[in-house]
N, C-alpha and C positions, 0 to 999 in steps of 0.2 A: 495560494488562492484556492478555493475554492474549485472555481475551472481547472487548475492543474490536479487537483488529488482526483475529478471525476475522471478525467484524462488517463491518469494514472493507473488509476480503477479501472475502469475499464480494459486500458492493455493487460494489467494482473491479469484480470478474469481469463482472459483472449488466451495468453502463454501459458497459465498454468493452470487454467480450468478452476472454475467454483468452490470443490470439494477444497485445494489448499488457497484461495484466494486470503480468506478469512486468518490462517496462521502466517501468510508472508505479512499481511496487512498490516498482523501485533509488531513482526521482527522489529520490518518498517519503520512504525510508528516509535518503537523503542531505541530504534536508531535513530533519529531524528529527534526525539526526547534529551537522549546525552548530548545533541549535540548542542543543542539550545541552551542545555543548564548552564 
């Protein structure tokens, strides 16, 4: 949902700062991608 990825987001932000938030974001995203297909 929606509410869990801002959740999400925000802890990223929190443990790994701004500057890699955006590259764990893609991994993430790509992981979650395989696993759907």
């Amino acid at each position: 949902s929606l509410v869990d990825n801002d959740k999400r987001n925000t802890w990223i932000k929190r443990v790994f700062g701004r500057n890699q938030c955006e590259h764990i974001h893609l991994i993430i995203n790509k992981k979650e991608i395989s696993v759907w297909k």
